[in-house]
C-alpha positions in Angstrom: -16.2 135.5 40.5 -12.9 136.3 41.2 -11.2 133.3 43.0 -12.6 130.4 41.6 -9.9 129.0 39.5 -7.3 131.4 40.0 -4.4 129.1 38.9 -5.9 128.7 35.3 -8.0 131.9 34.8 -5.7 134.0 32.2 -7.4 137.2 32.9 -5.2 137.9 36.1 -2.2 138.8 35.0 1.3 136.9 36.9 2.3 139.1 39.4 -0.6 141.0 40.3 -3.5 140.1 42.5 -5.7 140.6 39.8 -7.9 142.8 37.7 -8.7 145.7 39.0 -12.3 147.0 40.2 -14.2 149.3 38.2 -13.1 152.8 39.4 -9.9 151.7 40.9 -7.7 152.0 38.3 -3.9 153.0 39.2 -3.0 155.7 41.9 -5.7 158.4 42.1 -4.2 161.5 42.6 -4.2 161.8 46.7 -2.6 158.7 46.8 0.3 159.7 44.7 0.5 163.0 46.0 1.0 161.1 49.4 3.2 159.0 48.2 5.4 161.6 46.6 5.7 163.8 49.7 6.3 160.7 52.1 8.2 158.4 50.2 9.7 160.3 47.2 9.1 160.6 44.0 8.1 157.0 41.8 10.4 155.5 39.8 10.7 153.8 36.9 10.5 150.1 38.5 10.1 147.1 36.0 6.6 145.8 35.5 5.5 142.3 36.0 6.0 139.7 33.7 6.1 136.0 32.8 9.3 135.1 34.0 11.0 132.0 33.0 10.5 128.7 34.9 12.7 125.8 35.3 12.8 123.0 33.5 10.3 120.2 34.7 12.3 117.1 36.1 9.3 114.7 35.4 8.5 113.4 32.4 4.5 113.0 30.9 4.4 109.2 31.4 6.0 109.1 34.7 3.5 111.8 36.0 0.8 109.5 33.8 1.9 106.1 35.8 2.6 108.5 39.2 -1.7 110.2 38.5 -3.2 107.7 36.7 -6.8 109.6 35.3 -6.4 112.4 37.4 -5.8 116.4 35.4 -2.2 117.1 35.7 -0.4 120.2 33.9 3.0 121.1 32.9 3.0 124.0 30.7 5.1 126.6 32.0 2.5 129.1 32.4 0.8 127.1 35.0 3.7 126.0 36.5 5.0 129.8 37.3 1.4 130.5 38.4 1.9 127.9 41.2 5.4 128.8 42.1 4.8 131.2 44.6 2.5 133.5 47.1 1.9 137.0 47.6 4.6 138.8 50.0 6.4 141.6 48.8 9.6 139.2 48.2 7.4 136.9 45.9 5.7 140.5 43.8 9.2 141.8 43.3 10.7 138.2 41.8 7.3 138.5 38.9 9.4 142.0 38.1 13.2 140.6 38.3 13.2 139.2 34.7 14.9 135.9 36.5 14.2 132.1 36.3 12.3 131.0 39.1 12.0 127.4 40.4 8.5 126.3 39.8 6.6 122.9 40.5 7.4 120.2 37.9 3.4 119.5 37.5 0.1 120.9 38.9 -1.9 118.6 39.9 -5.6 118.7 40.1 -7.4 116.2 42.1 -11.4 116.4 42.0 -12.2 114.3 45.1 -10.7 113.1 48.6 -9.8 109.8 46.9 -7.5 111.4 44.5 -6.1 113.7 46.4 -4.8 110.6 48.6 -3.7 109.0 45.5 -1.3 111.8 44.8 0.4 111.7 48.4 0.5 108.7 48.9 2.2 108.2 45.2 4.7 111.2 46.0 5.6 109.8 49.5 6.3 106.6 47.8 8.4 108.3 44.8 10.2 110.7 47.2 8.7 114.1 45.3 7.4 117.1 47.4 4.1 117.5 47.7 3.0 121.9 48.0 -1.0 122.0 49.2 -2.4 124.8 47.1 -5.6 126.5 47.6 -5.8 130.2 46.4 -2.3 130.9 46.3 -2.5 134.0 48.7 0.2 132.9 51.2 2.5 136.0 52.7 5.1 133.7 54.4 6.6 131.6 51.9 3.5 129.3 52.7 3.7 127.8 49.1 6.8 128.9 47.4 8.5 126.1 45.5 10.9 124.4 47.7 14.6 123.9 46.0 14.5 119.7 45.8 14.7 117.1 43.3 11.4 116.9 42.5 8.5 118.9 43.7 4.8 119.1 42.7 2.1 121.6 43.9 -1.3 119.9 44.5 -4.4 122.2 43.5 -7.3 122.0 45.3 -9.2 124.0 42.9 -11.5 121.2 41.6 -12.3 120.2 45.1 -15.1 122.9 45.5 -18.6 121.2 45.8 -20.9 121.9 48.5 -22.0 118.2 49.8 -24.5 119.2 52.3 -26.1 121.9 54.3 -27.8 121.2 57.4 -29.7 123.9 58.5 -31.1 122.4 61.3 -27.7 122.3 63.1 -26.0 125.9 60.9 -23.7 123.1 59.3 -22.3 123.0 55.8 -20.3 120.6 54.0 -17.6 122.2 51.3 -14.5 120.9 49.2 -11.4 122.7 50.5 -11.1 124.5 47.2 -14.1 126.6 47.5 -13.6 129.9 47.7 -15.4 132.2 50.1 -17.2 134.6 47.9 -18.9 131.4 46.2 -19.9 129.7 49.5 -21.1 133.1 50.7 -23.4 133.5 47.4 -24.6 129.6 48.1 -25.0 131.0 52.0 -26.5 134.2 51.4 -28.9 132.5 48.7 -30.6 130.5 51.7 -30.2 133.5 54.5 -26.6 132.4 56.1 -23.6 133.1 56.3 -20.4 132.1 57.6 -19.1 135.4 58.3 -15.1 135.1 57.6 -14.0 138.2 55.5 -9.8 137.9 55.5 -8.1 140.6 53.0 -7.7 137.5 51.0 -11.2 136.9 50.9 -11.7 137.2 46.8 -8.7 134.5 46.3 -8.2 132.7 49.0 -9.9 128.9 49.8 -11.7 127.6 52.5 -8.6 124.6 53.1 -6.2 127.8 52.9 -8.5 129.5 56.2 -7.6 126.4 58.0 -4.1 125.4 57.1 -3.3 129.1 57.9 -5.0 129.5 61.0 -6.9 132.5 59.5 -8.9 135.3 60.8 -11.5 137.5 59.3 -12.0 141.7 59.3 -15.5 140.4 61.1 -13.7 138.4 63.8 -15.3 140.3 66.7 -18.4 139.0 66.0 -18.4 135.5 64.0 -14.9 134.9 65.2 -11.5 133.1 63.9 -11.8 130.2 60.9 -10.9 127.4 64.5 -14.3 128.7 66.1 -16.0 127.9 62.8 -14.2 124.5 62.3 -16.2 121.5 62.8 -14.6 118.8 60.8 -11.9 118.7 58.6 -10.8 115.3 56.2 -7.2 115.9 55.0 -5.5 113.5 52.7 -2.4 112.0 54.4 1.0 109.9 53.1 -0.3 107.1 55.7 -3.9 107.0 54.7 -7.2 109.3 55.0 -7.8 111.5 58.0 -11.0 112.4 60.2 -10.5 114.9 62.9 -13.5 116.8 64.6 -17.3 116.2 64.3 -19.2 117.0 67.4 -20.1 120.4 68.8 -18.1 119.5 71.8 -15.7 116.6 73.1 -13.9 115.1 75.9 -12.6 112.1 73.7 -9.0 113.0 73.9 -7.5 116.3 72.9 -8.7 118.1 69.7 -7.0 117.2 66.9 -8.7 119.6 64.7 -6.0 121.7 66.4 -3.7 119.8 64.7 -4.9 120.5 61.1 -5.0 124.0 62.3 -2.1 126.4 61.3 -0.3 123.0 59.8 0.4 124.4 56.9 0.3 121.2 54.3 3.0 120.1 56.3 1.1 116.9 57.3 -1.3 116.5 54.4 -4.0 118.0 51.9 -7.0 119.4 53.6 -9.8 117.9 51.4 -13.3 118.5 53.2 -14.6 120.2 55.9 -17.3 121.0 58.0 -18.1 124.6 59.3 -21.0 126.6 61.3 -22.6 128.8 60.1 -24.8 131.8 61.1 -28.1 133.1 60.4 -27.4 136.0 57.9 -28.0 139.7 58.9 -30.8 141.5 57.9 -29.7 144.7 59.4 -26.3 146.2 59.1 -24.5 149.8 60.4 -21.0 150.8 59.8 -19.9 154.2 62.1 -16.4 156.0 61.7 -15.4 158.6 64.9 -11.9 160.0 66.0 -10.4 158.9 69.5 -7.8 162.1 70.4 -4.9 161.6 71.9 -2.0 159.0 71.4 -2.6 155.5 70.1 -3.0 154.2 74.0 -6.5 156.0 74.5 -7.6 154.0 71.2 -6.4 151.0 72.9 -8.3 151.3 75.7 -11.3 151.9 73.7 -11.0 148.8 72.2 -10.2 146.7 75.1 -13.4 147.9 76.8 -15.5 147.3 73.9 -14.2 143.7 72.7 -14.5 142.5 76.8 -18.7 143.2 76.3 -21.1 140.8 75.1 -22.3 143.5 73.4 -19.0 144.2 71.6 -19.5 145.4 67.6 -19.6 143.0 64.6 -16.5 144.7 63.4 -14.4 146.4 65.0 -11.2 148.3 63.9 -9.0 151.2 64.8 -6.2 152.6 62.9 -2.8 154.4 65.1 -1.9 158.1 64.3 0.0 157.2 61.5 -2.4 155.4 59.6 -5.4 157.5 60.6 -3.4 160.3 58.8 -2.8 158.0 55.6 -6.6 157.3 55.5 -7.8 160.7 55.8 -5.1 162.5 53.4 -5.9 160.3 50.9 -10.0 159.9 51.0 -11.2 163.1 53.0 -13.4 165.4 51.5 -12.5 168.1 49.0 -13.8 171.4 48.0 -16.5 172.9 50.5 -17.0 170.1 52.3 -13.7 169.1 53.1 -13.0 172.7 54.8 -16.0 171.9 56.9 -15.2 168.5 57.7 -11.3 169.8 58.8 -13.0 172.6 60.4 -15.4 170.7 62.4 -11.9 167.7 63.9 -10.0 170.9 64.4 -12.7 172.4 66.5 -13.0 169.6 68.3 -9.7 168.8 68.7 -9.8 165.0 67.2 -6.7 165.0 65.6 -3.6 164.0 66.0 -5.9 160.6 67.1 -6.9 157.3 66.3 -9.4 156.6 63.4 -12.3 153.4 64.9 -14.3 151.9 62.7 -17.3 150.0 64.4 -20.0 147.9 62.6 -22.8 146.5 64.1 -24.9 143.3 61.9 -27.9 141.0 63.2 -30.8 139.3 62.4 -32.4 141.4 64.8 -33.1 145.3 64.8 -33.1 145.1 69.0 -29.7 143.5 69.3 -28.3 146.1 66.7 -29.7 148.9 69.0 -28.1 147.8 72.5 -24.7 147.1 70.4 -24.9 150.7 69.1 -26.0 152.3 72.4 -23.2 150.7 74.5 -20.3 151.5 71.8 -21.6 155.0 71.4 -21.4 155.2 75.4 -17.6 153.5 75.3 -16.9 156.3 72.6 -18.7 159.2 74.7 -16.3 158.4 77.5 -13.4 158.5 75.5 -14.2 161.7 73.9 -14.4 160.8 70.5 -15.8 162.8 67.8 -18.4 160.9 65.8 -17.9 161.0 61.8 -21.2 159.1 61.3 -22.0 156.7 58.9 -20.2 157.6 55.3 -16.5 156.5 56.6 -17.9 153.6 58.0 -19.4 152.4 55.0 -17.0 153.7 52.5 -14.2 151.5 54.4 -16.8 148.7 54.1 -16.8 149.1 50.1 -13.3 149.4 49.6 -12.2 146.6 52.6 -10.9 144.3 49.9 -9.2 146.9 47.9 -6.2 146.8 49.4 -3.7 144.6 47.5 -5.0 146.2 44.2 -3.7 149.7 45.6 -0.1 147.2 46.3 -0.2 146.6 43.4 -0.3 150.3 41.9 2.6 151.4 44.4 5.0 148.7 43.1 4.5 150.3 39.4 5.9 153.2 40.3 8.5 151.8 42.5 7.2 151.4 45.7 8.1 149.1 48.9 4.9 148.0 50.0 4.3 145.3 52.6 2.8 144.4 55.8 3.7 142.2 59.2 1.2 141.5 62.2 1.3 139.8 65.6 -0.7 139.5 68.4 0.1 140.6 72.0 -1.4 140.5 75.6 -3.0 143.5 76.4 -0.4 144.7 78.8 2.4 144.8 76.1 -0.1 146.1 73.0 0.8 149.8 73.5 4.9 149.3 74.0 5.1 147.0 71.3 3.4 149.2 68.8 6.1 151.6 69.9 9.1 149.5 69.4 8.1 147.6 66.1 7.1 150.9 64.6 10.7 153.0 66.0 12.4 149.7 64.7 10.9 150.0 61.0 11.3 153.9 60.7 15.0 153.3 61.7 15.6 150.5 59.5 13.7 151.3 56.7 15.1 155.5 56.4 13.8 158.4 55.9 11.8 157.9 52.8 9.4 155.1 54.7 6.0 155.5 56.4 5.1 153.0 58.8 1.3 152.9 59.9 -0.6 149.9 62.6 -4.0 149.0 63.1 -5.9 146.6 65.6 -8.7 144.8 63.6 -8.8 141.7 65.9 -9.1 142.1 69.7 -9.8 139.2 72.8 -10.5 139.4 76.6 -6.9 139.0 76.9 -4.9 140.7 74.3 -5.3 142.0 70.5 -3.2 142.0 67.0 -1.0 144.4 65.9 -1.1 144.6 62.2 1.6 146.8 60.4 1.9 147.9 56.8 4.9 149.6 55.6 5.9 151.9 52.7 9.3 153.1 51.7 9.9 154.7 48.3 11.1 154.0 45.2 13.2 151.3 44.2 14.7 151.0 40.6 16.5 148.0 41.2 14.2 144.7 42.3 17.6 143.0 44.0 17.7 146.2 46.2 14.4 146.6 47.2 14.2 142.4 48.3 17.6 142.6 50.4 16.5 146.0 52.0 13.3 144.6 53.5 14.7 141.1 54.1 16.9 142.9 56.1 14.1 145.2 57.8 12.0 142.3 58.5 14.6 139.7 60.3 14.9 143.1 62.5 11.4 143.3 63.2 11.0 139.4 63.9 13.6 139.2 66.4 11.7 142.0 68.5 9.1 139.8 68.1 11.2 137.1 69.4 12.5 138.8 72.3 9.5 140.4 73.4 7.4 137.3 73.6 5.1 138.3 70.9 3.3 135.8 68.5 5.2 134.7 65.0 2.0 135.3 63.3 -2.0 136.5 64.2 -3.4 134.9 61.3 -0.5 135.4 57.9 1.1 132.0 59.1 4.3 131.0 59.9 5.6 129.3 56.5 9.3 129.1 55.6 9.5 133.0 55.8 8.9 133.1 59.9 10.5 129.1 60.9 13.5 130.4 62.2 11.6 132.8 64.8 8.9 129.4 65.7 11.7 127.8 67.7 11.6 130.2 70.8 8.2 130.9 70.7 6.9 127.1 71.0 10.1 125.9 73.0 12.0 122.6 72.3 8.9 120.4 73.5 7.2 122.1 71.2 9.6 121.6 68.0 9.5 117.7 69.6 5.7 118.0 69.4 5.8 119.1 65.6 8.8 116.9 64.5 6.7 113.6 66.1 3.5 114.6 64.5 5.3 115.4 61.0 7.2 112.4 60.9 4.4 110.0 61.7 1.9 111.2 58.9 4.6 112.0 56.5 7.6 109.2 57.0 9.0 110.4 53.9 9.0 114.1 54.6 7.3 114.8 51.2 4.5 117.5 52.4 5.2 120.9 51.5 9.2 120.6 52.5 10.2 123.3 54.9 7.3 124.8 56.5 7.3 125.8 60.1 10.2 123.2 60.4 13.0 122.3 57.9 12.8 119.2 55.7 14.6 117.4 58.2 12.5 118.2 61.3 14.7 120.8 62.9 14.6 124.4 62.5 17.1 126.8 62.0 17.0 128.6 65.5 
């Protein structure tokens, strides 16, 4: 099961998010023939490798005294495998043939106990202490900050299931399970907990919480804090409890606090989370909205503001909705009548909507479907019935393999998001995607979708490509530059840092204006009561020293 053990499993080859599915080997021919005509031709960019690691600063026996019975690894292999996330920056450095500065030791604590044990022996012995769950971070979550001494602490042999009430849709899980194995204990037993991120086949249960995250299903189960009911984390000053109750006035929440932190204040261990009876009846519906990208926005915003609102719901700008059906429409006879049957009625240019409807009941499904197909009508969308909407929901986690194929032949590949109030969605989509084009040149394509809408306001989430890139230096400082460009509209616009990638050490020097210097205060008080010593995961949302940059 891909996931479980990620750190160790030598099938998945450094630099790459993994093997790739059956079928989905390299660029099929669309997608290069895309590529080509938007981009440029590929080049001949290096290919991933094991790059060379720095020399560990702590020696067997001190780790031994430091751990005493608890699995610890040094071999360079591991080491690199812990060193960093999965942003563009981090894929390009497995390709640069350069040292990188890894951990000095894994660490692999198999209960609460020991996982308090290490931080509290790393606050004590000064050495910096990275959380690491499925190693999926975008923003410099978990890269290896430059210190003395640093050590990443894996939470990979945390991942029991301790309990399942079904009577109150509870269940108990280590914070290094992943989510397809909880969904396949779930699922076994009719439930499920309904959080599908892109990272899904990686990422941990303790890295949904310290990232805030949020699922391609968040209309209907919602975000990772709506599933949250307790959390244990594993602090420098001793163990943890926040949560526990469906509801409380005791104070203010402090699973809030454990929320979005980040392994700055500790290692999430345990946690509690609700769950939902599973479906039993499922529809997935593709149509075109015409018009510009605001008619698409409107669409949503009236469907996510209904109780009856879809499972999933998702729509794609112009620019993407092109991408998507250049590279999977039809071919041969079919494909004339499918482009015969948009141009006739006059779908394109539009917005691609994907809506998917899942209950335990066949009634509920039906009022869903009747009042989105109404919402459509109105709009004037043309329906595309069933097959987009379930080929998107086969290929949903596919994504970062198709990353991966781009960078091969020289690619930039990467993506930003954010989240808006309604009233700024459509003028913000304009700015961030005019400030990309113009940064990024000619040779770029820059595409937005909303997959995650509220009453109030919804995410923007872009993905950009710009072609080929011989030289790995190059291709880093170009979108370095390109994305402090993009963050300071963010800035000044009052948009979020972050939807649901995280802030990390990537997006600190934006958090400053966003939360205001009661805010910082907020954070620095909190960080420096927990961790005195300033020994958990260095440099995330605020510097080492409690002040950001900004």
């Amino acid at each position: 099961m891909r996931g479980r053990l990620w750190l160790v499993d030598r099938d998945v080859e450094p630099g790459r998010w993994g093997p790739e599915p059956v079928g989905h080997a390299g660029l099929d021919p669309r997608t290069r023939e895309f590529a080509r005509t938007r981009l440029g031709p590929a080049v001949s960019a290096p290919l991933p490798g094991r790059s060379a690691v720095s020399v560990s600063r702590l020696g067997s026996e001190q780790l031994a005294e430091l751990f005493p019975g608890i699995e610890v690894a040094t071999d360079e292999d591991t080491r690199s495998r812990a060193s960093r996330g999965m942003s563009y920056v981090n894929m390009v450095s497995w390709r640069s043939g350069r040292e990188q500065r890894a951990p000095d030791a894994v660490v692999f604590p198999a209960s609460h106990e020991e996982a308090l044990t290490v931080v509290q022996a790393c606050s004590k012995a000064n050495i910096a202490c990275v959380p690491l769950g499925g190693g999926t971070s975008v923003t410099g979550g978990i890269d290896t900050p430059d210190v003395a001494a640093v050590i990443a602490v894996s939470t990979d042999r945390m991942n029991a299931i301790e309990d399942f009430d079904e009577e109150s849709a509870v269940v108990t899980v280590g914070a290094g399970i992943t989510g397809p194995e909880l969904e396949t204990f779930l699922g076994e037993r009719g439930w499920t907990l309904g959080h599908f991120p892109q990272s899904y086949e990686r990422a941990s249960i303790g890295g949904y919480i310290a990232a805030r995250s949020s699922g391609q299903s968040s209309s209907g189960y919602g975000r990772i804090e709506d599933m949250l009911v307790s959390a244990d984390v594993a602090t420098p000053i001793g163990s943890w409890t926040v949560g526990g109750y469906p509801a409380s006035s005791s104070g203010p929440d402090l699973r809030q606090v454990v929320l979005g932190s980040e392994g700055s204040l500790g290692v999430i261990t345990r946690a509690q989370l609700r769950v939902k009876r599973a479906p039993t009846v499922r529809e997935y519906r593709a149509a075109l909205i015409p018009g510009d990208f605001d008619a698409a926005v409107r669409v949503v915003q009236d469907l996510t503001r209904s109780p009856l609102r879809p499972t999933v719901l998702r729509v794609s700008d112009p620019a993407e909705t092109e991408a998507l059906l250049t590279m999977s429409m039809p071919s041969g006879l079919v494909g004339r009548a499918f482009s015969a049957y948009v141009r006739a009625r006059r779908a394109l240019p539009g917005s691609l909507i994907i809506v998917g409807f899942e209950s335990d009941r066949e009634a509920t499904l039906r009022a869903s479907r009747a009042f989105t197909s109404d919402v459509l009508a109105e709009a004037g969308a043309v329906s595309l019935g069933a097959r987009p909407g379930n080929s998107w929901v086969t290929g949903r986690f596919h994504g970062p393999y198709l990353r991966d194929a781009l960078l091969d032949e020289g690619y930039l590949v990467e993506t930003f998001e954010t989240v808006v109030l309604w009233s700024h969605v459509v003028d913000l989509h304009r700015e961030l995607s005019d400030t990309a084009r113009r940064e990024l040149g000619d040779n770029s394509y820059v595409m937005a979708h909303i997959s995650h809408s509220y009453d109030v306001g919804a995410s923007l989430y872009f993905t950009v490509l710009a072609g080929g890139w011989e030289d790995p230096d190059a291709a880093v400082t170009a979108w370095q530059r390109v994305k402090s460009q993009i963050m300071d509209v963010l800035s000044d616009s009052g948009a979020a840092v972050s939807h649901h990638h995280g802030v990390g050490r990537d997006h600190r020097e934006w958090l400053a204006a966003q939360i205001g210097g009661v805010g910082l205060g907020v954070l620095r008080s909190m960080k420096n009561y927990l961790d005195p010593a300033g020994v958990m995961n260095p440099g995330v949302l605020i510097d080492g020293d409690g002040r950001t940059r900004r």
